[in-house]
BADRENMI-723613 format. One record per residue: residue in one letter; x, y, z of N, C-alpha, C in turn. Coordinates in steps of 0.1 Angstrom, whole numbers, plus 5000, padded with zeros to 4 digits. Each point is the difference from the previous one (the first is absolute). Layout:
// BADRENMI-723613
AXYZXYZXYZ...
//
This chain:
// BADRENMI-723613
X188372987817499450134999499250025013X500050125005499850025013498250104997X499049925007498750025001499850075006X499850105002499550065017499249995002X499350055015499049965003499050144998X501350134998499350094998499050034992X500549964992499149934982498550005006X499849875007498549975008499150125010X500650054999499250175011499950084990X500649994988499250114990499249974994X499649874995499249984994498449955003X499250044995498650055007499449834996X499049965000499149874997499849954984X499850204995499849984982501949914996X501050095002500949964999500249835003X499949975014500149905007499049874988X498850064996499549884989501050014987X500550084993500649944993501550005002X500550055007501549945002500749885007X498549955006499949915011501449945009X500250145006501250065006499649915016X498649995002500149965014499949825001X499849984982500949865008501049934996X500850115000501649964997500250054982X500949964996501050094989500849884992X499349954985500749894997501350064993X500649894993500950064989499350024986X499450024997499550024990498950165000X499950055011499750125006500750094988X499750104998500450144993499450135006X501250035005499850185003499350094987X498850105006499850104988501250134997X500150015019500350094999500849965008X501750045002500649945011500950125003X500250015015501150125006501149905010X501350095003500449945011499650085012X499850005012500150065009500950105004X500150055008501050075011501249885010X498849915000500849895007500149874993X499950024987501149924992498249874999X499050015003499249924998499450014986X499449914994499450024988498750005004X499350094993498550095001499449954981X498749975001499850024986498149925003X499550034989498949954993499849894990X499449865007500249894990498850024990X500449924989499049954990498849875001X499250034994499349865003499150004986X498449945004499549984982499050095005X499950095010499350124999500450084995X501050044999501050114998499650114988X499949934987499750094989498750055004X499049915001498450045004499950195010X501049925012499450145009500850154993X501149984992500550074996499050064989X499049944994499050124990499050065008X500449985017498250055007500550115003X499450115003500550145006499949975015X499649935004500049955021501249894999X500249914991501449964996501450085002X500050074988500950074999500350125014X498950055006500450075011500449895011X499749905002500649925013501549994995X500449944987501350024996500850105002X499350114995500650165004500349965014X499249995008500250015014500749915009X500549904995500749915002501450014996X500450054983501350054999500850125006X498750094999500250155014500849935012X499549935007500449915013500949995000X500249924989501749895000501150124993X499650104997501150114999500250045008X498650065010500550095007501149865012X499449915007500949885004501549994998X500050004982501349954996500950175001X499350074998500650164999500250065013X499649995016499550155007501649995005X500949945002501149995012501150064989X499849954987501350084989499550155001X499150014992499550124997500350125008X499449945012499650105014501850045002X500549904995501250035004501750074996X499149984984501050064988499450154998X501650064998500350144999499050094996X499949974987498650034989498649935004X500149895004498750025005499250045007X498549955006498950035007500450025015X499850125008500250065012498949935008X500049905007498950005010500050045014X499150045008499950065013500749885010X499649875003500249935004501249885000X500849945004501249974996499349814999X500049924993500349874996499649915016X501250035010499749945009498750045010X499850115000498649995006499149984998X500050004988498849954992499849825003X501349954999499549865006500149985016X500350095005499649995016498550055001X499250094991499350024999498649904996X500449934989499449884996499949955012X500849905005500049945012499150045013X499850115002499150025008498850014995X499650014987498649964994499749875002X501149934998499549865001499649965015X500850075014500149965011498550055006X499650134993498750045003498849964999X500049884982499349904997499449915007X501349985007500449845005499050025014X500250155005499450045012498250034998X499950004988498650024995499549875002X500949884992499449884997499749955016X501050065008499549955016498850015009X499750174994499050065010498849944990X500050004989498749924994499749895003X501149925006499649855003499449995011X500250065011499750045012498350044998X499950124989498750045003499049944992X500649934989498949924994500249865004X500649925007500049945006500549834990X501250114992500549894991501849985002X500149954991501849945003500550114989X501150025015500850074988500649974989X500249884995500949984986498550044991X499149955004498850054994500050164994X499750045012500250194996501350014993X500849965001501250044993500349964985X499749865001499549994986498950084989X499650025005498850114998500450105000X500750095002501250154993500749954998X501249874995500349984996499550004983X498549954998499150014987499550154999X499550095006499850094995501150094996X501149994998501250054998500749924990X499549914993500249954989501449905005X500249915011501549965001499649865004X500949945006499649865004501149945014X501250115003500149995016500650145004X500949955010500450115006501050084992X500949954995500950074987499650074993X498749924995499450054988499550145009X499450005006499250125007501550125001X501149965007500550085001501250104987X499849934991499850014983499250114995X498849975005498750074996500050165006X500550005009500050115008501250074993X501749924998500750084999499750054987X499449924993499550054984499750115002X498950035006499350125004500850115002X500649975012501350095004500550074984X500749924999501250054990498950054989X499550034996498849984989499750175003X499350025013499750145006501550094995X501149965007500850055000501050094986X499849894988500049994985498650114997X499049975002499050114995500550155007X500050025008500750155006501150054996X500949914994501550055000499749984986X499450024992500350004982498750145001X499550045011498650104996501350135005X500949965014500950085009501450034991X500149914987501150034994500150154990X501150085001499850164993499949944982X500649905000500249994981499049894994X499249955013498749914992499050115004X499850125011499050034995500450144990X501050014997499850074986499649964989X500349864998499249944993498749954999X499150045012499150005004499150104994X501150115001499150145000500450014983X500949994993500250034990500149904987X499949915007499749884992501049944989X500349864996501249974994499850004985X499450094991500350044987499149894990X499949895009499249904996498449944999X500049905009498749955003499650075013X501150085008499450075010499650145001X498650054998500150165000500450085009X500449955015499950055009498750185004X500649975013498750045010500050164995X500650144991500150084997498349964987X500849954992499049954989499049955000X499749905015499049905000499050115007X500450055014499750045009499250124998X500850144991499650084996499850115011X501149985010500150085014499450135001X499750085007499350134999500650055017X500750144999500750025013498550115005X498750035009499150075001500350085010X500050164999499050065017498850014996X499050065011498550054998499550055014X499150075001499450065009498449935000X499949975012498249955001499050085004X499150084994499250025010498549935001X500249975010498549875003498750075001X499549934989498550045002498849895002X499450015012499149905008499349934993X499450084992498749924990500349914991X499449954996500449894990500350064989X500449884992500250074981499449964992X498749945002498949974995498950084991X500350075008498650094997500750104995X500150034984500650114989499650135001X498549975000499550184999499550055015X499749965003499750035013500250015015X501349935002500850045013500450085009X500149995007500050125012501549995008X500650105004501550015004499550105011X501149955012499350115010501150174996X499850085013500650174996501449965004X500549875010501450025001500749914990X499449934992500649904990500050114987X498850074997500450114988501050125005X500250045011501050075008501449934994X500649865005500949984999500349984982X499049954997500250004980500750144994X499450065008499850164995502050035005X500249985016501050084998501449944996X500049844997501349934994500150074984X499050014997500650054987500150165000X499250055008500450175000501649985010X499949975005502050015006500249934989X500149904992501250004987500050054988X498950115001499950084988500750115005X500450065011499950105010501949964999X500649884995501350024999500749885012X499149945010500149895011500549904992X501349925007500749904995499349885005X499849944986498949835003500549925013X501550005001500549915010499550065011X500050125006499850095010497849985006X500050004988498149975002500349905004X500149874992500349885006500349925009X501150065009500350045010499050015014X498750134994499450015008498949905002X499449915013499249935004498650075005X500250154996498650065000499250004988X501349974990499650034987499849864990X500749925003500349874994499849915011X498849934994499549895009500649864996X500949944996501149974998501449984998X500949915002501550024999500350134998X499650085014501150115002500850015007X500149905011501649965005501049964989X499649994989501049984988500050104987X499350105007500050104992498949974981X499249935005499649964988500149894992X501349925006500649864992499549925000X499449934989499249914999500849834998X501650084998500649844994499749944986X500649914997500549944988498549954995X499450024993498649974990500349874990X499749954999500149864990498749984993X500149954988498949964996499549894999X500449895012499349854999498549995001X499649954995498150004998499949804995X500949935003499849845000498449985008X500050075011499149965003498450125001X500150034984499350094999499850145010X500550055006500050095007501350075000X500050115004502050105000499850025015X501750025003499950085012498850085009X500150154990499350075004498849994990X499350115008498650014996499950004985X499049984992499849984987500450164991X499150125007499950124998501450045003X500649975015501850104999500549914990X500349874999501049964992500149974986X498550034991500049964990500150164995X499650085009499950195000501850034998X500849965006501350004996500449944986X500149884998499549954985499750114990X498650055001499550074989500850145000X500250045009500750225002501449964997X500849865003501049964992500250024988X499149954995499749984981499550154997X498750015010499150124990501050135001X500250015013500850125006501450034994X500649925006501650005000500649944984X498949954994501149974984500149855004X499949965008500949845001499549884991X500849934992499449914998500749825002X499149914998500849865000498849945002X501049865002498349875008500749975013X499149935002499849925017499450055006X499150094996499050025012498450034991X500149924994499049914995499050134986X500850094995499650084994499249984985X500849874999499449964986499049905000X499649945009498849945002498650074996X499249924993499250014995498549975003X499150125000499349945013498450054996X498849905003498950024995499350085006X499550104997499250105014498749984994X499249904992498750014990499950044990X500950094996499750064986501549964990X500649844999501049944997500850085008X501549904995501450025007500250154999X501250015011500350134997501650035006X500750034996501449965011500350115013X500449935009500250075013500750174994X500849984994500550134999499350124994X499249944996498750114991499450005004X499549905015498550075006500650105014X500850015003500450065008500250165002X500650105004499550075000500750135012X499950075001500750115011498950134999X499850065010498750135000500750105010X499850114997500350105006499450055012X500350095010499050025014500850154999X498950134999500950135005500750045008X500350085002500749985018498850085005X499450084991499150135006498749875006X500149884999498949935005500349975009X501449975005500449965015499850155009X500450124992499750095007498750045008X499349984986498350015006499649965012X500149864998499749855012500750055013X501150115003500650015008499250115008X499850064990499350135004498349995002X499449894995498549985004499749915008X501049885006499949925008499349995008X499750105010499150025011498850024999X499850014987498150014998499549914998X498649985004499650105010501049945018X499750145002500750065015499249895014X500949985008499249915011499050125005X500050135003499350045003499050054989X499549954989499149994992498650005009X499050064991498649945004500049884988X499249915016499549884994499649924987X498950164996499649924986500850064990X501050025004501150064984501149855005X500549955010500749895000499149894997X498849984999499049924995499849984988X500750044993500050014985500649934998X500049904986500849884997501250004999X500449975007501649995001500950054984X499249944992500949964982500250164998X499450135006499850104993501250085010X500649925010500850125009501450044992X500550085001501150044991501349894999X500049945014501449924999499849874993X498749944998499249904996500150034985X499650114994500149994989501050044991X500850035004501349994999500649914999X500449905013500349915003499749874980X498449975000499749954991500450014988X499750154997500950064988501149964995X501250045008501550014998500549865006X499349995012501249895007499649845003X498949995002499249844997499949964990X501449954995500049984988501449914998X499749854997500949925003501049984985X500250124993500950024986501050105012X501249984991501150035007500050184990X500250105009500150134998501050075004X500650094989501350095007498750145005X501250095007499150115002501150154994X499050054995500150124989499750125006X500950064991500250175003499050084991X498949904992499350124991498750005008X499450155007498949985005499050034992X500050054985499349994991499649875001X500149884999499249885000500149915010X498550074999499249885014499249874993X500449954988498949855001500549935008X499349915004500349895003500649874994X500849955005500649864987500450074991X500650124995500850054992501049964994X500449984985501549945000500650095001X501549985000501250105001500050044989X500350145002499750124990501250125001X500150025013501550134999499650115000X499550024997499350154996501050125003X499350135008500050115002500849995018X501150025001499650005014499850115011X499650005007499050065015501150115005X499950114996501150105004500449975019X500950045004499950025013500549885010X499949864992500549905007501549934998X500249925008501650005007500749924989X500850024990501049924994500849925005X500549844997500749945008501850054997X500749995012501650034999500349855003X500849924993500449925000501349965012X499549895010500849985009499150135012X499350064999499850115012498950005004X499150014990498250025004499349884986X498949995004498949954995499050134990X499449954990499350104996499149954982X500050084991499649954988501250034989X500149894993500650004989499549954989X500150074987499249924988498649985002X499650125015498249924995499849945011X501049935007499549875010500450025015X500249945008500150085016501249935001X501349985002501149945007500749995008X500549935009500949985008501350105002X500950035007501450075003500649954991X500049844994500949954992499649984982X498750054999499850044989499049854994X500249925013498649904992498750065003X499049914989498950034998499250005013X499250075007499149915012498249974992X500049865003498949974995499049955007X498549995004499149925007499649904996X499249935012498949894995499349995012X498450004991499249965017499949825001X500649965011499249875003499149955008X499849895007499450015013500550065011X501550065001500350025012499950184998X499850054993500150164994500650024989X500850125001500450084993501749935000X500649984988501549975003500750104992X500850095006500850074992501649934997X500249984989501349884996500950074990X501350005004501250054988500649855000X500549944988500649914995502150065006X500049925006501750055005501049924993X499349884996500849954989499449924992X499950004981498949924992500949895000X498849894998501049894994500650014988X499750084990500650034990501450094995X500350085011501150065000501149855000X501350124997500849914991501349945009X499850095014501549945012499349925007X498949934999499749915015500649895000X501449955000501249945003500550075008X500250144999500950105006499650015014X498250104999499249995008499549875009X499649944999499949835009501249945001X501250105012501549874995499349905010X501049875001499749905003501049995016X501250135001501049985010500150185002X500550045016499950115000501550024998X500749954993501650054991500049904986X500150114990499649884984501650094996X500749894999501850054998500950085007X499850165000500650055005499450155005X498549954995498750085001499549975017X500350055011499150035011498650064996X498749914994498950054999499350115011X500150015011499550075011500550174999X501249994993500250144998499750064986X498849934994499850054989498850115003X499950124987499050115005498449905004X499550125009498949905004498850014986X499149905002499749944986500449974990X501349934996500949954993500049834999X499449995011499749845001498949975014X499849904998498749995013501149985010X500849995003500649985012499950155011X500550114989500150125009498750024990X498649974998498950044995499350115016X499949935010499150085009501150115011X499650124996501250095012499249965015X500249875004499749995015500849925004X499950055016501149935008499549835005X498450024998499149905003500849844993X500250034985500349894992501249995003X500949874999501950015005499749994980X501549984999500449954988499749854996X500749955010499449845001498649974998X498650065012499249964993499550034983X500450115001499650004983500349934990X501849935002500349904995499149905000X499549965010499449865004498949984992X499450134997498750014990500049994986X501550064999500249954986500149834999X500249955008501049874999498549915001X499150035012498849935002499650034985X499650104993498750014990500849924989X501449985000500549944990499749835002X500350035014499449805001499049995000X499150055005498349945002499650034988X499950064989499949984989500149884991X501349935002500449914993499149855002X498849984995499749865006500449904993X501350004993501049904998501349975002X500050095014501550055010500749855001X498849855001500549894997501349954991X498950044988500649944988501350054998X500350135005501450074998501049915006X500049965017500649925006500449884993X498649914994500449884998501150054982X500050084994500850034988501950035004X499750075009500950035008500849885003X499549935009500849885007500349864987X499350024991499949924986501250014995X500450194994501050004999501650025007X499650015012501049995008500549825004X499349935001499949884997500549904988X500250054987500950024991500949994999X499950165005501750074996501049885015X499450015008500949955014500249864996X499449964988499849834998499449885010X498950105011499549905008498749934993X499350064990498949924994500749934985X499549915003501049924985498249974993X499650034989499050044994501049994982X500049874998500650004989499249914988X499149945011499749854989498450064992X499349954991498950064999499449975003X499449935012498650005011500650115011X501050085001500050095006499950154995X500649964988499650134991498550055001X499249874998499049984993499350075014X500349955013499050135009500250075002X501550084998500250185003499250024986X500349944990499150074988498350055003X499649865007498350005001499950095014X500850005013500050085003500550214998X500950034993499750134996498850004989X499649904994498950064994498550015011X500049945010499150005009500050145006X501150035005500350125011499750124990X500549974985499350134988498950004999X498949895003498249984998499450105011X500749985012499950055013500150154999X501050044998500350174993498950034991X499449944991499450054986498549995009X499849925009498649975008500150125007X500750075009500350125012500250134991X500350004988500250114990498250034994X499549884996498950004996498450025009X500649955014498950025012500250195001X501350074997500050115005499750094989X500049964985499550044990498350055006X499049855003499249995003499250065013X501350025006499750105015499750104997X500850074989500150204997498950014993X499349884984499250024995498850055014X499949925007498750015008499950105011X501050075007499950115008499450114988X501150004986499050084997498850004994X499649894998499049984995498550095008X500649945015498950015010500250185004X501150105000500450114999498650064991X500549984986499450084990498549955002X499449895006498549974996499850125011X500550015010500250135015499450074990X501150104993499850124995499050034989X499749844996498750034993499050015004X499449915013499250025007499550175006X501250045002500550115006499050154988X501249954992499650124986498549985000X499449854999498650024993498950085016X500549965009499350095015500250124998X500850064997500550125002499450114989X500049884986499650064993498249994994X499149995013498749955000499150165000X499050044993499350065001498450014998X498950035003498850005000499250124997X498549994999499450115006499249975006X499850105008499250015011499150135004X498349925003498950125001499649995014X499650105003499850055013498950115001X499350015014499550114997500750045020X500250134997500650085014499950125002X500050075012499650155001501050075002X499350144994501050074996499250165006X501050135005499350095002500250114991X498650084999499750094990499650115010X500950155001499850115008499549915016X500949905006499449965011499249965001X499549944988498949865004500249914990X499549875006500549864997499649984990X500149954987499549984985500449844997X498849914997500649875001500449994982X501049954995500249984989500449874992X500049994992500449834992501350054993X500549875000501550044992500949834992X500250024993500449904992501650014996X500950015012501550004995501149904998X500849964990500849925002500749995013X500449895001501649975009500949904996X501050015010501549914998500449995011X500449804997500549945016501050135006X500450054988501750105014498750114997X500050065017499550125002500650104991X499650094993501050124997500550075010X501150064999500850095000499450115007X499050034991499350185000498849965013X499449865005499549985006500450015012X501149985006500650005010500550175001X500250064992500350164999498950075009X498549934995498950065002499749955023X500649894998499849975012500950085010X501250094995501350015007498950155000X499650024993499550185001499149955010X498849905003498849995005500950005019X501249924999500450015010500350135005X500450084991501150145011498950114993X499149954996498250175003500350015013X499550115004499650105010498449895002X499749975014498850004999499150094993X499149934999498750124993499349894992X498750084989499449984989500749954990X501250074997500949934988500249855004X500449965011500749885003498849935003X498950025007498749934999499949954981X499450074996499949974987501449914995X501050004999501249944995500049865008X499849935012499449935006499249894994X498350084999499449934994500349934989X501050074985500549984992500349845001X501050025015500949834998498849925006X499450025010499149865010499050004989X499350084992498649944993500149984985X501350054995500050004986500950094994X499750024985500750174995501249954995X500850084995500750034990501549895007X499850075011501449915012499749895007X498749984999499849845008500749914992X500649885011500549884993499949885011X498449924996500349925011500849844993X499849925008500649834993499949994988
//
């Protein structure tokens, strides 16, 4: 029976203590797991009286995992890579070991210049990357490397193959949900408009005349009939991805490590106008989680929520923006900022981190309104489907008839249409995996029919868009591993290069798939634990939020006031509320555009000393 020596370069120190492979191979030795090679050598994992022990440790069973991975991918990459049906690699077999070889010759040139500079021998230094590389000479090392090699090469070409990542994406009917189900994809545009100030401060923030300017006119052009893509488009208007017309790319819901992609407010804002808005329902994006806000549990889907914004409020803000005027007298811009028209507006309607459609009824101005439908606003622009933007049912939409919805976060205002839910029912069709699926040329399908032809720009080729489908489908998968090593398990089989018949070999594919299943149920459960907590920390936001917003007091004062042109000091005892009113900023928009005179003296005093329109901190 022919030993190789290749056997000794895969196996790491843990291995090396119980197979005690490095000092020789009795007869009485037993393979766990045994393969033939490509070159006819025998590959395998001996037994010893550790054996059962490491096999119940979970740091056990993964060095095993990682040790039988090896000796497949070893005993597998030269068939595989090479049969009809199999795995496509970039690289061809032989370079890869001309490639090896010069890792090793580069070593060898390491181990020289070290000797030199620390002023030791080289078998010294070389022995010494020989041990941090787990090997014990120069074979072994060059082993180590090609391992590597072929190893890269197998991971790319099973993520680069069209019918493993369909199974990727769609998963095999079984133990795999694939990345459709797991993933919960979301195809997004949106328009930004950035507003400087923080998003801290609920009631009382301040937005300058060209940031309520630009609020004001994205939505009056798509009420006005402007195609979203076309705003989008513009980088006067959209303070991001408007070289892509708005495209935000493929949205995933991974939160493993407590956090999503995007911002908490856009992406969990898509989530909710999904469900509240659009009808949609399902799980994976953490809806059923149940979650304490102080007053017991309560589940995500019931505390959530969607609020209306009029359009006649963007109109307003558009139209009072500039008050007061740079050529103002002094002590009328000296007035607290909270009471200028765009200010209190702004607070009202739009500083407000709950996700809002915007409505055609200008009958209702509350604020944080739910959706209601009402009566609508004679006079404004209906949407034509496929042509203009406008209102339908109540709500403001797109050319293509989705909803457009907001959210304030830290970065501003995001205006967002969902271009594809995860819950619609073709995203197989939509995410192909190849830009020809039979006899289907995807590129000449109508545009928006799949993300491929999703963006009308010349900017994107077809390819890259492919690539994004193909990226979000692998970077997703953080067990793109375990697929390979299943893969080469059963190809290993069927080819009859692993002979896996006795039961100590049974006995570790068994303890390993149930390891690689612990692993899945650990990554399923960290991301369970991910979505609970974005929104956890979301809703405590909007509680915070609600209870500021919703703060009131009273307040006594005594301030002057004039009677036939002369000063009358008076006391006054009126309520307030953290949000300025409405009618208070009315009063300031008149104090602005008086005619000098008496009237405006008096109206003046009103806001700096007191009275009916004062509102200070």
């Amino acid at each position: 029976m022919k030993k190789s020596k290749l056997k000794m370069g895969l196996v790491t120190s843990f291995i090396c203590g119980m197979a005690l492979t490095a000092c020789g191979v009795s007869a009485d030795d037993k393979y766990v797991v045994e393969f033939k090679d490509y070159s006819n050598s025998e590959l395998g994992l001996l037994t010893d009286n550790m054996y059962s022990q490491q096999l119940e440790t979970s740091s056990g069973l993964n060095k095993y995992y990682e040790k039988v991975r090896d000796l497949l991918v070893r005993a597998t990459f030269e068939k595989v890579t090479k049969d009809t049906n199999g795995l496509k690699v970039r690289t061809p077999y032989e370079t890869l070991v001309a490639q090896a070889k010069n890792k090793v010759e580069e070593q060898k040139e390491n181990a020289r210049k070290n000797a030199k500079n620390s002023d030791t021998s080289y078998s010294d230094e070389l022995e010494a990357i020989f041990k941090s590389n787990d090997c014990e000479d120069e074979e072994g090392l060059y082993q180590h490397f090609l391992l590597q090699l072929e190893k890269e090469q197998l991971d790319s070409a099973i993520m680069d193959n069209d019918a493993q990542l369909t199974i990727l994406r769609d998963g095999n009917g079984s133990d795999e949900k694939g990345w459709i189900k797991s993933a919960k994809p979301y195809h997004i545009k949106h328009m930004l408009v950035k507003i400087e100030n923080g998003a801290s401060d609920f009631t009382r923030a301040t937005i300058s005349e060209d940031e309520a300017t630009k609020l004001s006119k994205v939505v009056t052009l798509l009420a006005e009939g402007s195609k979203f893509d076309d705003l989008a488009a513009n980088n006067l208007l959209n303070d991001d991805s408007s070289d892509k017309l708005g495209d935000v790319g493929i949205v995933n819901n991974n939160a493993t490590t407590k956090s999503l992609k995007m911002v908490s407010e856009f992406q969990l804002g898509i989530y909710t106008a999904d469900v509240k808005v659009n009808g949609k329902t399902g799980d994976g994006i953490g809806l059923d989680a149940k979650i304490n806000l102080g007053s017991g549990e309560v589940k995500v889907e019931d505390a959530i929520d969607v609020v209306e914004v009029p359009f006649e409020a963007f109109k307003k803000l558009g139209e009072q923006a500039k008050y007061p005027e740079a050529t103002e007298d002094d002590s009328i811009k000296g007035i607290n900022a909270c009471v200028y028209p765009r200010n209190v507006l702004w607070n009202k309607y739009f500083n407000n981190h709950n996700v809002f459609v915007i409505t055609d009824d200008a009958a209702n101005t509350a604020a944080n309104s739910p959706l209601t439908g009402s009566t609508k606003t004679p006079g404004l622009n209906d949407y034509v489907e496929g042509k203009k933007s406008g209102f339908n049912d109540h709500k403001l939409c797109a050319e293509d008839g989705k909803v457009i919805f907001g959210v304030r976060s830290e970065y501003g205002i995001h205006f967002i249409k969902i271009q594809k839910s995860a819950y619609d029912t073709d995203l197989d069709t939509y995410y192909p995996v190849a830009l020809k699926v039979g006899d289907t040329d995807v590129t000449t399908q109508p545009a928006g029919s799949n993300y491929i032809v999703g963006l009308d720009s010349a900017k994107d080729t077809f390819d890259t868009r492919l690539s994004e489908i193909k990226s979000a489908i692998k970077s997703y998968d953080s067990n793109s591993e375990f697929r390979l090593y299943n893969y080469l398990v059963s190809y290993a089989k069927t080819n009859n290069i692993l002979k896996a018949n006795d039961e100590a070999s049974e006995k570790i594919f068994a303890k390993i798939d149930k390891h690689v299943a612990d692993l899945k149920d650990s990554e399923e459960h960290k991301q369970s634990e991910g979505l609970q907590s974005v929104w956890e920390n979301y809703l405590r936001l909007l509680e915070l939020q609600n209870s500021k917003r919703a703060a009131s007091w009273t307040e006594s004062y005594y301030y002057t006031k004039y009677v036939n042109g002369n000063p009358v000091t008076e006391y006054a005892s009126n309520p307030r509320t953290a949000l300025v009113p409405e009618t208070t900023a009315d009063k300031y928009y008149e104090l602005c555009t008086k005619p000098a005179g008496t009237e405006k003296a008096e109206a003046l005093v009103q806001f700096v000393e007191g009275g009916d329109y004062y509102y200070g901190k």
